[in-house]
N, C-alpha and C positions, 0 to 999 in steps of 0.2 A: 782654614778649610782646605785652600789648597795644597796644603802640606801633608796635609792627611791623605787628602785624595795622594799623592804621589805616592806615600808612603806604603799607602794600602795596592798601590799600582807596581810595585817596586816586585813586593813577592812572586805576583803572577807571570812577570817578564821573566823570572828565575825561573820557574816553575817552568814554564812553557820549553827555555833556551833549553833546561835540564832533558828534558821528552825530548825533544830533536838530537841534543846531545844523547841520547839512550837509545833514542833510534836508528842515530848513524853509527854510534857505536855499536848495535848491535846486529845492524847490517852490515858492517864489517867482519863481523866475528863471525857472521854465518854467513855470507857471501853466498857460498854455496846450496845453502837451503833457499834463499831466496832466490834465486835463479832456477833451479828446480821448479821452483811454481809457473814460472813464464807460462810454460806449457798448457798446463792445467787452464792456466786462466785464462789463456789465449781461447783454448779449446770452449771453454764455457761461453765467452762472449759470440765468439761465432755461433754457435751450436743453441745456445739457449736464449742468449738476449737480442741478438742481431733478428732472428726470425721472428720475435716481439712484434714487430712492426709489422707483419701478416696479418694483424689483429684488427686493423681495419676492416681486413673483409667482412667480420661481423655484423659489423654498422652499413656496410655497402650491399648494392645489385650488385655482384660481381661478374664484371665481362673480362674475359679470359682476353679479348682483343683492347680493350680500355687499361687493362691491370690494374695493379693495386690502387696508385693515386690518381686512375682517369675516373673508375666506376664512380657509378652517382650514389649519390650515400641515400640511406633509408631509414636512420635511424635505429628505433627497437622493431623492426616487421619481424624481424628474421627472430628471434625470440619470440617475437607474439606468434608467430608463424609455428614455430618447436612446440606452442602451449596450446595448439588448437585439436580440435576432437580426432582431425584425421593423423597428425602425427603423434599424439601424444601416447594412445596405449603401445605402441611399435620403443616408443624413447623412455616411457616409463619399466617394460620388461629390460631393456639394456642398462637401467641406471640399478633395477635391483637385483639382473644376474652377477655385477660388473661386484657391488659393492658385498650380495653374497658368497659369491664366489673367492674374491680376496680376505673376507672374515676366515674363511676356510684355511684359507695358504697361509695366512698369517700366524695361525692358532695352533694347525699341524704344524707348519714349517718352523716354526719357535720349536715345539715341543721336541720333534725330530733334530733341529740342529743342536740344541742342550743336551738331547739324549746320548748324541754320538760324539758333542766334545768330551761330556764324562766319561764315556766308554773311552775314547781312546786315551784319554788320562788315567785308566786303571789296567791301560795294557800297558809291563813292564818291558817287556821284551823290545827293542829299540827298531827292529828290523821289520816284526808285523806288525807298532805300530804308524811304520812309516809307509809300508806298505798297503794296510786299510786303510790309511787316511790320504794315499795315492789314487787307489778305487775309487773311493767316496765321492773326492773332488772330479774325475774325470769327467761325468756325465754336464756338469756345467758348462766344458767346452763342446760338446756338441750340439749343433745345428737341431733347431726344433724339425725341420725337413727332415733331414735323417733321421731323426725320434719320431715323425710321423710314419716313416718309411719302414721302420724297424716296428711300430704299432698296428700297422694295417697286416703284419706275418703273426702277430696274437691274434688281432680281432676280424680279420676281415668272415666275411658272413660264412666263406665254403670252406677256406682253407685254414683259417687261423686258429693257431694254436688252443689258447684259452676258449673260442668257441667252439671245437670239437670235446676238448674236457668238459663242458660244460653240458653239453651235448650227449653226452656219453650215460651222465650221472642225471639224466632226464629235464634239466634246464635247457632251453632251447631261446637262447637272445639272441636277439642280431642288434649287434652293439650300433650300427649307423645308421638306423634308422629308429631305437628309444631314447630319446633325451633324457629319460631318466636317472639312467645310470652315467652320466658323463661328468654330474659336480665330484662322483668317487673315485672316476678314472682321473680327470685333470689334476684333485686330489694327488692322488698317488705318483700322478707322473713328476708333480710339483717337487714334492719331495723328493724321488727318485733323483731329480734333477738338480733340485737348489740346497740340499740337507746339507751334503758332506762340507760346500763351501763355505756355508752358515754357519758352522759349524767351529771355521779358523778365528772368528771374533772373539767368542767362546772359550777355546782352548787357550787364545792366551789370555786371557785373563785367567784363566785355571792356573795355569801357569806362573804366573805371576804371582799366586798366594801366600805367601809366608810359609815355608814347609814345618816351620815350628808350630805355626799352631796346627797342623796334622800331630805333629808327636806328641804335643801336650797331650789330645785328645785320644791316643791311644795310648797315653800313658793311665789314664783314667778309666782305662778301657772302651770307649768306645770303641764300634764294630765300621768296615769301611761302610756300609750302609749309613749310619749315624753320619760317618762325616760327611757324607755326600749330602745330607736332607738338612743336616745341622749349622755346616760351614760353607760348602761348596757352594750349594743352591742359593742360599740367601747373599753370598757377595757376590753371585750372579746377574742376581737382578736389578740393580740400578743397570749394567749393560743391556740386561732384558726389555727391559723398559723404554731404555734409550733408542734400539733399534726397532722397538715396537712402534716411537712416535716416529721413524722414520718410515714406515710402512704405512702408518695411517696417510701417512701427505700423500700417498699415492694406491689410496684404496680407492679412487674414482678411474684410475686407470688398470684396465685391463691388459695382458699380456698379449697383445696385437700378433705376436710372432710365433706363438705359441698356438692360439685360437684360430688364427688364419691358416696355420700349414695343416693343425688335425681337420680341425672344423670345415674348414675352405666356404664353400659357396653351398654345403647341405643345409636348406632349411627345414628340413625336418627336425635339425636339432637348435634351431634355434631358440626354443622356450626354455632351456637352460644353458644355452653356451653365448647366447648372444650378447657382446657386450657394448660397451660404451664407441670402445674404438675402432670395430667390426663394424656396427651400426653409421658410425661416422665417414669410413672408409666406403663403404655400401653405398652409402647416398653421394658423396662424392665424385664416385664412381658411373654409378646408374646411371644418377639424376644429375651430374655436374652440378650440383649445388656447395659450391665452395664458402658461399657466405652462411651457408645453413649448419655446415659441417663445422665453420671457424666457430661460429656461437657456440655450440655443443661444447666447442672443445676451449672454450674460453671459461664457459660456467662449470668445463669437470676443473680449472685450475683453481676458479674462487675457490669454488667449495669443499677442494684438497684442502687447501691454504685455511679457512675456517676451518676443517678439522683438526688440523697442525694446532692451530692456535686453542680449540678445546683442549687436546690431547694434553696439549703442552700445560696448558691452567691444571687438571688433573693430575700430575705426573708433580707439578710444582705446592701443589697442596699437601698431595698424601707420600710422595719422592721426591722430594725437592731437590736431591743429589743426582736425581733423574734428568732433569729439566733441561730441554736446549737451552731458553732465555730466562 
C-alpha cells in the first residue's frame, strides 16, 4: 500500500515542480509584462480593497470623534433603519431612477458604440476615418462641469439655445424645473459623451476579422449591408455581451459626476434624476449619517455582484463563449 501511495504521490510532485517551473519560466520570458501590472494592482488595493474596511460603518453609530474602530456597533439598525416608512419611499425612487436610468445607457450606449465602430469601418479614406473617430472620442475627456457649463447655454430657461427654438415653434419648456424630460437629455448626453470611446472595443474586433471571409461573401454577391447584418454583427456579439455583463455589475451605481454637476442640489428634478449615489451623498452630507450612507452603499455592491452573477448564468447558458467564469 505504501508503494502505491508513493507512486501515485510521485506524479503530483512532477506536476506541481513542472507549474513552478512554467511559472518562473514564463515570468521570465515576460518580465516585462509582469511588472507592468505592479501598477495596476497597487492602484486597485489602495483604491478598492484597502477602503473595504470603511464597511464597518454600516454595522456601527458612527461618531466622526470615536472613528471607525471606536464607534459602538449597532448591528442591523441602520438597515432596519433604510427599510422604515420614513426612509424608504425617498430610497425606493433612487433605487429605480439609478437602475432605470442605467437600462437606458446601457441599451443606447451599446447600440450607439456598434453603430459608430461599423461606420468607421466602412470609411476607406485613412484620414477622415481617423479624424471622425478623433471627434467621437474627445467628448469622453471632458469634465462633466464643463458639459454642465456648456448645457446650461442650450437650456437655460431665457437665454438658451434649444429653448428659444423651442420656443419659437410654440413649445415652451423650461428644461430645470420638468423632470420629465431629463431620462432623454441624460440619455443623449450619455451617448454624446461615452459613444465614440465605446466604440474602440468594437472596432477592433472589426478589425481583427478575417478580410477573406468579406471577399468570399462578395464574391457570392453579397451587398456591404449583408455583410454587416450577416458577418460583422454576429462576431460582434460575444464582445456585445461580454461588455454588457460588465455594465450590469454596475447598474446599481449611478453616474455621481455626471448627476451632480447637471442635476446639483435641484429638487425639483428629483423624481427622475435622483439616484442611488446623489441620495447617498445627500444624506451624508445633510444629515451626517455615515453609517446610514455606508449600508446603502454596501447593499448597491451585493446586489451589483448578484446581478453579475445572474447575468453571468445567462450569458453562460444561451453564450457560453460569452461568459466571465
Amino acid at each position: 500500500m505504501q508503494n502505491v501511495a508513493t507512486e501515485t504521490a510521485k506524479p503530483r510532485i512532477k506536476k506541481e515542480k513542472k507549474k513552478k517551473r512554467g511559472f518562473i519560466a514564463d515570468f521570465k520570458r515576460n518580465k516585462a509584462l509582469y511588472l507592468m501590472m505592479i501598477p495596476g494592482i497597487i492602484f486597485f488595493i489602495i483604491f478598492c480593497y484597502v477602503p473595504m474596511v470603511g464597511l464597518i460603518m454600516a454595522f456601527e453609530n458612527f461618531n466622526i470623534m470615536d472613528g471607525i474602530f471606536g464607534s459602538q456597533l449597532n448591528g442591523i439598525e441602520n438597515f432596519k433603519f433604510l427599510l422604515s416608512p420614513s426612509m424608504l419611499p425617498d430610497l425606493s425612487r433612487a433605487v429605480y431612477n439609478t437602475v432605470f436610468l442605467n437600462v437606458l445607457w446601457i441599451i443606447s450606449g451599446t447600440i450607439a458604440a456598434v453603430g459608430l465602430a461599423v461606420v468607421f469601418n466602412e470609411i476607406r479614406r485613412s484620414r477622415l476615418s481617423k479624424l471622425t473617430q478623433s471627434l467621437s472620442i474627445l467628448p469622453n475627456f471632458l469634465s462633466w462641469v464643463i458639459i454642465a457649463l456648456f448645457l446650461d447655454v442650450f437650456l437655460n430657461t431665457r437665454t438658451g439655445i434649444i429653448t428659444n427654438l423651442l420656443a419659437n415653434v410654440g413649445m415652451k419648456l423650461n428644461f430645470y424645473q420638468d423632470p420629465k424630460v431629463w431620462p432623454l437629455v441624460l440619455v443623449v448626453l450619455k451617448i454624446w459623451q461615452g459613444a465614440g470611446y465605446g466604440s474602440i472595443i468594437y472596432l477592433a474586433t472589426i478589425t481583427g476579422i478575417d478580410s477573406q471571409i468579406y471577399e468570399a461573401a462578395e464574391i457570392d454577391g453579397a451587398s456591404r449591408w449583408t455583410q454587416i447584418t450577416k458577418i460583422t454583427l454576429p462576431i460582434l456579439m460575444p464582445t456585445v455581451v461580454l461588455l454588457t455583463l460588465f455594465s450590469i455589475g454596475k447598474i446599481f451605481n449611478g453616474d455621481f459626476g455626471m448627476l451632480y454637476a447637471i442635476i446639483g442640489d435641484n429638487s425639483t428634478l428629483y423624481p427622475t434624476t435622483d439616484v442611488i449615489d446623489t441620495y447617498v451623498y445627500r444624506m451624508m452630507r445633510t444629515l451626517n449619517e455615515f453609517g446610514l450612507s455606508t449600508a446603502v452603499g454596501l447593499v448597491q455592491s451585493v446586489v451589483g455582484l448578484f446581478m453579475v452573477m445572474i447575468a453571468n448564468w445567462l450569458a453562460k447558458k444561451f453564450a457560453p463563449e460569452s461568459a466571465i467564469f
